[in-house]
C-alpha positions in Angstrom: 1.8 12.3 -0.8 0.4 13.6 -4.0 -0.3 10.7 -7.0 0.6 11.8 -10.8 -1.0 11.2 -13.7 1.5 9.2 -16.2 1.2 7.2 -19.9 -1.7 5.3 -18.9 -4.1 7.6 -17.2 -2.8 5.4 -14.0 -2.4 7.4 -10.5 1.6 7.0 -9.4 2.6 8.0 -6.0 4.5 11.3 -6.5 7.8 10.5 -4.8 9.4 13.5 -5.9 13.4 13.8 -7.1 14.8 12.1 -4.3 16.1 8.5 -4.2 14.1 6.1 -2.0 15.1 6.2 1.2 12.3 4.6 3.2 12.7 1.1 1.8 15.0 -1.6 3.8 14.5 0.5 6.6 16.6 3.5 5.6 15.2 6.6 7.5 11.6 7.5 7.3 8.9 4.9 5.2 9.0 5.3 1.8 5.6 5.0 -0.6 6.9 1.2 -1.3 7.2 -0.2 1.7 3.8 1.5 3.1 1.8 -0.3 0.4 3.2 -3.5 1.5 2.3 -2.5 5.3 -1.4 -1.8 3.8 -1.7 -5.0 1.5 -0.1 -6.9 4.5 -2.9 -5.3 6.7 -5.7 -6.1 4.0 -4.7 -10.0 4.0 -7.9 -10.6 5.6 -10.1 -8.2 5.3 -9.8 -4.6 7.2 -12.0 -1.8 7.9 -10.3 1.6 6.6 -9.8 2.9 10.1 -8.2 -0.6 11.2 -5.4 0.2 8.1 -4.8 3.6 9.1 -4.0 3.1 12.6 -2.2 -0.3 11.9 -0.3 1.8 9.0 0.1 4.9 11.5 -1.4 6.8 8.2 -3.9 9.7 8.1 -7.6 10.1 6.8 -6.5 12.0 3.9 -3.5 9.3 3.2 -5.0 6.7 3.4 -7.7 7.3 1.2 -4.9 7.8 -1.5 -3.4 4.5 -0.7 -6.9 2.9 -0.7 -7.6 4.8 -4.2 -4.4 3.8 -5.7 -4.2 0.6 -4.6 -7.9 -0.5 -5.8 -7.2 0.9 -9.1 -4.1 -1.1 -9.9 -6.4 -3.9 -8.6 -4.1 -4.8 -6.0 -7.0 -4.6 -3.1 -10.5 -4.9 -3.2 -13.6 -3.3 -1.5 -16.2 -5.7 0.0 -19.5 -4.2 1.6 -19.8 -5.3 4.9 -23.8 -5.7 5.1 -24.8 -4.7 8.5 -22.8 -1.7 8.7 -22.2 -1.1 5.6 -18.7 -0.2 5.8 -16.6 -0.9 2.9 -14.0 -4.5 4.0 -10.5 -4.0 2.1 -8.7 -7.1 0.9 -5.6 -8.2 -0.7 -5.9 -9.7 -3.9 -3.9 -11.9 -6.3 -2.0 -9.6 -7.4 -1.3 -7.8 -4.3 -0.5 -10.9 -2.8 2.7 -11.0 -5.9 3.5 -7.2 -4.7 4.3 -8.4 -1.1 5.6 -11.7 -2.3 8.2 -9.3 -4.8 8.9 -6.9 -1.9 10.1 -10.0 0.5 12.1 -11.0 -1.9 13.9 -8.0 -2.2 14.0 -7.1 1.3 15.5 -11.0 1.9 18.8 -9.6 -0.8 19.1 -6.7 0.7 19.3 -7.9 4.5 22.2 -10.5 2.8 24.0 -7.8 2.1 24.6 -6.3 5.4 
């Protein structure tokens, strides 16, 4: 996944030409439904290697997520002091995101 510079100077997932197939659970994950598995991951506080595995993401993806996701301030970085490792958690406004993408899963499994 490659992130595009658009109007704002904001990063955008690059999700290509093609329609969105990987929400609802139509073929392979789509960008969308991966950032709700990551905020849904961050809920409490998770260590970057806990979200990749839990996420079934790579190093070099999931630092993209992480980027993207902490600049549209829908995660946060926490230092964890002994270890120093960087704690990821959901904020406010991530908490909406998943909240929205429920919500839309919920019409889409009425239509089936």
């Amino acid at each position: 996944m490659t992130f595009n510079s658009h109007h704002s100077n904001k990063l955008i997932p690059d999700t290509g030409s093609y329609t969105e197939q990987g929400v609802m659970g139509w073929g392979n994950r789509g960008w969308i439904e991966i950032i709700y598995m990551i905020l849904e991951s961050c809920q409490n506080g998770a260590l970057k290697t806990h979200i990749m595995y839990e996420c079934n993401l790579n190093s070099n993806q999931i630092t993209k997520y992480l980027q993207f996701l902490k600049y549209d301030k829908l995660i946060e970085s926490l230092r964890n002091s002994p270890s120093k490792r960087a704690i990821f958690r959901t904020t406010e406004k991530g908490k909406k995101y998943m909240d929205a993408y429920k919500q839309l899963e919920s019409i889409f499994k009425q239509v089936n």
